[in-house]
N, C-alpha and C positions, 0 to 999 in steps of 0.2 A: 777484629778489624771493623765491625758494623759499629761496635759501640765509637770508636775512634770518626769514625764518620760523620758517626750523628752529634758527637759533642763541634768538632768541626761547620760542621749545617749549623747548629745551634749558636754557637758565637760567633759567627756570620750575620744571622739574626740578631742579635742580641746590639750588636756592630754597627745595624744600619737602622734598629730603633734608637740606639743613643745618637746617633750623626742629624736622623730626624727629627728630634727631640730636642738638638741643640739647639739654639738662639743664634741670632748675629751678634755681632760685636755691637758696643753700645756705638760706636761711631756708624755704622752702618746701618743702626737701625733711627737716629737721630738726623743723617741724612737724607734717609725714607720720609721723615714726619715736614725735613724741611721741604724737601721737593713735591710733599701734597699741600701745605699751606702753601706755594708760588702756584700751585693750578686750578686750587681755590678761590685765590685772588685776582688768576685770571676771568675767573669766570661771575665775579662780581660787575655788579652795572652803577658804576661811579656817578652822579649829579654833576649836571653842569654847572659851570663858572656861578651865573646867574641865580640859579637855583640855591647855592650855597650861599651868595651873597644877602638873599630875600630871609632865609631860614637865620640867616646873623643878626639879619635886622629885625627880626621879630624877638631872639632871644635878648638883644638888647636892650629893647625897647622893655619888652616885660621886666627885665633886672633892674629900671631906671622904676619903674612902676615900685615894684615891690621895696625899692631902698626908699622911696616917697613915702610908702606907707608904714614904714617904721621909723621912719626919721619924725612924721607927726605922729606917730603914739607915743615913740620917747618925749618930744616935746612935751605934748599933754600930758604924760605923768608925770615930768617933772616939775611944772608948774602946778598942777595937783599936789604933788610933796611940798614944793616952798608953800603952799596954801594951807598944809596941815602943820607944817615946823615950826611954825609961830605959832598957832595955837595947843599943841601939843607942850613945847616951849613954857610957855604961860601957864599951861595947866599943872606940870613939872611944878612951877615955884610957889604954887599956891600950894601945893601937897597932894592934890587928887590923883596924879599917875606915880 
């Protein structure tokens, strides 16, 4: 009878390490993950109107910058090339390239 006991106790234990052990459902645990990202988001501190506005106008500005300054090196190197294609050209028919 004592042996019957203890295996009884024993898978009792055994019962309520696998229950422990278990996980939730994946729905239940992706519910979890969305309901900490809405309290995180609460707890962010959003820029004003204004502010956003100022920070647009600066990234503008610098993109209008930066397409200037490649829009003049393409230039310059391609007047560079029509400067060497004629002479490159010319060196072609006389045999030296």
């Amino acid at each position: 009878m004592a042996k019957n006991k203890d295996t009884a106790v024993s898978k009792e234990k055994v019962e309520k390490k696998v229950k422990k052990n278990k996980k939730p459902n994946i729905f239940v645990r992706a519910w979890g993950k969305i309901k900490e990202i809405f309290s995180e988001l609460k707890k962010v501190t959003w820029p004003s109107f204004s502010t956003v506005m100022k920070q647009l106008g600066c990234v503008l500005v610098i993109v209008v910058l930066v397409l200037a300054v490649i829009m003049l090196m393409d230039l310059g190197l391609g007047y560079l090339l029509k400067l060497i294609k004629p002479a490159a050209t010319a060196l072609a028919t006389i045999g030296v390239l």
